[in-house]
C-alpha positions in Angstrom: 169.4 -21.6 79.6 167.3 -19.3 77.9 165.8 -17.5 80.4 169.3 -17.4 81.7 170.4 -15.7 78.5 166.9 -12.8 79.0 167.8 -12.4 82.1 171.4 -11.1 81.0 170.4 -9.3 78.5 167.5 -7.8 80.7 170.7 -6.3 82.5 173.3 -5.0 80.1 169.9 -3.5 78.6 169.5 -1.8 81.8 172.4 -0.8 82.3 172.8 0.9 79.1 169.6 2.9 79.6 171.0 3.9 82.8 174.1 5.9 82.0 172.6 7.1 78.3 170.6 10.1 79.8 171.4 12.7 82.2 169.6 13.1 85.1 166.7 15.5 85.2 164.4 16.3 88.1 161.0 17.6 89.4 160.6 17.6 93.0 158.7 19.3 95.5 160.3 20.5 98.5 157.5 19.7 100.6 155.3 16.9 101.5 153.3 16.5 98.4 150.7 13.6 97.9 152.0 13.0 94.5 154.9 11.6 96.2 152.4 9.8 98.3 150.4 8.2 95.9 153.0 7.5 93.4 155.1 5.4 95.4 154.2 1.7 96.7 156.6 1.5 99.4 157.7 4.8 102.1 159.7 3.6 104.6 162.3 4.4 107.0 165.6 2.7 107.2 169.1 3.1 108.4 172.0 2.4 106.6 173.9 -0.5 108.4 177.0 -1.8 106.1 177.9 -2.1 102.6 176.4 -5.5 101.2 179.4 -8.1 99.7 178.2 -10.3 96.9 179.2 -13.8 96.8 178.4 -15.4 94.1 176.6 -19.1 95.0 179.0 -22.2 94.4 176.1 -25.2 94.4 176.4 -26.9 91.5 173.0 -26.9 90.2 171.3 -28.3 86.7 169.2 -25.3 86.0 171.6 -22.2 86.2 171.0 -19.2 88.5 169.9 -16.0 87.0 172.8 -13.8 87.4 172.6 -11.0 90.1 172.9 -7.1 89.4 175.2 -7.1 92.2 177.2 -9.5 89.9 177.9 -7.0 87.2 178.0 -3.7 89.7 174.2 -2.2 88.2 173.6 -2.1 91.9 175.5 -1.2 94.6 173.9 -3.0 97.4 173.7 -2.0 101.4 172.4 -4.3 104.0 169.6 -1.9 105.9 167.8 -2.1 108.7 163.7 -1.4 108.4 163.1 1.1 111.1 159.2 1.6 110.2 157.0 1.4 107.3 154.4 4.2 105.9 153.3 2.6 103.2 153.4 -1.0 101.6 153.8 -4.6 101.7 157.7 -4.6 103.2 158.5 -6.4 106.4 160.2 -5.3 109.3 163.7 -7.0 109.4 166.9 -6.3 107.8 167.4 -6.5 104.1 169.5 -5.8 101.3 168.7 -2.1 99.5 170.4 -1.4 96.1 171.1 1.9 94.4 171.4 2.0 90.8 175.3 2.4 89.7 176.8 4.0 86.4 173.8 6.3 85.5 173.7 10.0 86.0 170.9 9.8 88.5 173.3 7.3 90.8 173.6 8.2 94.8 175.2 6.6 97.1 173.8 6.8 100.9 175.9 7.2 104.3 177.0 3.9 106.2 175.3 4.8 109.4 172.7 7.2 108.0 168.6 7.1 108.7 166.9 8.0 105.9 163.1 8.0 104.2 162.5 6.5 100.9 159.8 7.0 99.2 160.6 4.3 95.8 158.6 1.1 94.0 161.0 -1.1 95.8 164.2 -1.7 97.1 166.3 -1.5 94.1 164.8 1.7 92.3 166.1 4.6 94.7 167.5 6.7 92.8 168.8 11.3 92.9 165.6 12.1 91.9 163.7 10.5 95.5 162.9 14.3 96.3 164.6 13.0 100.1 167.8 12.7 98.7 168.0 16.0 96.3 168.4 18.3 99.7 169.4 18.3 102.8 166.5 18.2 105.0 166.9 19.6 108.8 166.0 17.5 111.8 162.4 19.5 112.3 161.4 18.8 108.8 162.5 15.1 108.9 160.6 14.8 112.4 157.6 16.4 110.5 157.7 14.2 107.4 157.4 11.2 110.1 154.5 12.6 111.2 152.7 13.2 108.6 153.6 9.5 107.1 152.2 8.3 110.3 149.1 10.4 110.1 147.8 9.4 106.7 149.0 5.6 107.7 146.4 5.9 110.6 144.0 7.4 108.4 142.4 9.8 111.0 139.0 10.9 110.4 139.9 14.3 109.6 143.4 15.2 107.7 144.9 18.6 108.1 148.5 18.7 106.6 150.9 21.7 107.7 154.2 22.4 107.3 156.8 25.9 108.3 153.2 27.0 109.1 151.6 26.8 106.2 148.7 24.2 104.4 149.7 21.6 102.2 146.7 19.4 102.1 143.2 19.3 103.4 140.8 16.3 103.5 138.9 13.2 105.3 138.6 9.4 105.4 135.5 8.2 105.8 135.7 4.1 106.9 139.3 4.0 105.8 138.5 5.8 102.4 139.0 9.1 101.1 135.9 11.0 100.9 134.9 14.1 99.7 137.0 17.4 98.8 140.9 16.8 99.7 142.3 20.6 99.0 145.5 20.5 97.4 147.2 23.8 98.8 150.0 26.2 96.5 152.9 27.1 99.8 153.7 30.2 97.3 152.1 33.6 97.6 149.1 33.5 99.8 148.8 29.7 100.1 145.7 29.0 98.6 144.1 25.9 96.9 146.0 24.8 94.3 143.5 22.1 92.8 140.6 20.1 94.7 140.8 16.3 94.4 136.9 14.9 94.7 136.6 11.6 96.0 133.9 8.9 96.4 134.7 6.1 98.8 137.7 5.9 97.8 137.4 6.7 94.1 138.8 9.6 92.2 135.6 11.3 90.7 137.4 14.7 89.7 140.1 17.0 89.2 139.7 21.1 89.8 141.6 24.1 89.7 142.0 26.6 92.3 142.6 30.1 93.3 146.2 29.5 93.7 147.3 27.1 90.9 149.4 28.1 88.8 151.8 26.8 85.6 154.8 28.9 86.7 154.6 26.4 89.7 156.2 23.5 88.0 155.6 20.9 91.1 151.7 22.2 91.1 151.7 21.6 87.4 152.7 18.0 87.2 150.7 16.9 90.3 147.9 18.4 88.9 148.3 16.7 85.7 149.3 12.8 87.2 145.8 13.6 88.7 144.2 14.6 85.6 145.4 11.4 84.0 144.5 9.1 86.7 140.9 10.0 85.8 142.1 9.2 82.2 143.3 5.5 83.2 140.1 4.7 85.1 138.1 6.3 82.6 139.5 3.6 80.0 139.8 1.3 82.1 135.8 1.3 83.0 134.6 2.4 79.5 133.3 -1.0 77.2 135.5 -1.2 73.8 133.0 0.1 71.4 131.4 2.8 73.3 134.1 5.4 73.5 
């Protein structure tokens, strides 16, 4: 009963954070590997019905933790997984649900095909840089493409989009390796900031020719990068010998 009476509040709670801010985005219009590398899950789905709750009727000793679906937080769609980029999810049909009441709620099309790039399948929210714009078929195709190219990890990774570099780099045994050039699409498209890695591991962060503050995307990619160093910094260093 009392993790029945968490879990309820763990809702309202929610749900109160939820519609007490307005919604504020960052997004890149782009492919970006911030996107990439922030997310858990990027996956392709379509949009098959909306998704009825029923609440369960079993009588049961030990009571159910109540749904989201219960109390409308979520407005839930029953989806169909078309192909996975990135993550753990399977590849059958499964219920998606899109956070209701805050300023940041979206609702997709019955019938649509879309790419979500989110933590799981309850966090997609206006701010999943796929949903902020229309995107046109070419770009949609391209996005697939590029998903599909770092999912492969081919030896060699060049990343282009409307004819111009977004990102430059190589795998070595699975891994990234080496220089992966992070490239500004404004002005003269050069490198933004080179991300240095060693078999995997982030080593360092630098700037380039064409970074830039007044580039607000550039900015906080380059920064997330910055702090990753941070995290594993502190995460590696023995307490004591900071």
């Amino acid at each position: 009963m009392e993790v029945y009476r968490k879990t309820i509040l763990s809702l309202f709670t929610f749900f109160i954070t939820s519609v007490s801010f307005a919604c504020s985005c960052a997004y890149s219009e782009e492919f970006n590997l911030l996107d990439y590398d922030s997310c858990a899950n990027i996956f392709e789905v379509k949009i098959e019905s909306k998704y009825e709750f029923k609440k369960d009727s079993a009588k049961s000793d030990i009571p159910k933790p109540p749904s989201p679906y219960e109390f409308g937080l979520l407005n839930g769609y029953n989806i169909s997984m078309i192909e996975i980029f990135k993550g753990e999810l399977k590849l059958s049909k499964k219920i998606m649900g899109f956070p209701n009441g805050s300023s940041c709620s979206w609702t997709p099309e019955i019938g649509g095909t879309y790419i979500f790039y989110a933590n799981s399948l309850n966090d997609v929210e206006a701010c999943n840089r796929k949903l902020v714009k229309k995107y046109d078929r070419e770009s949609y195709l391209n996005e697939k493409s590029i998903l599909r190219s770092l999912k492969t990890k081919a030896e060699e990774v060049r990343i282009k989009s409307k004819g111009k570099t977004l990102i430059e780099g190589k795998y070595v045994r699975g891994k990234r390796d080496g220089a992966w050039k992070i490239y500004s699409t404004k002005g003269q498209n050069n490198v933004a900031f080179i991300l240095n890695y060693t078999h995997g591991q982030l080593r360092s962060v630098e700037k380039g020719d064409g970074y830039s503050e007044e580039n607000e995307w550039l900015g906080i990619s380059y920064h997330y990068y910055l702090e990753q160093l941070e995290i594993k910094y502190e995460d590696t260093t023995t307490p004591g010998m900071r």
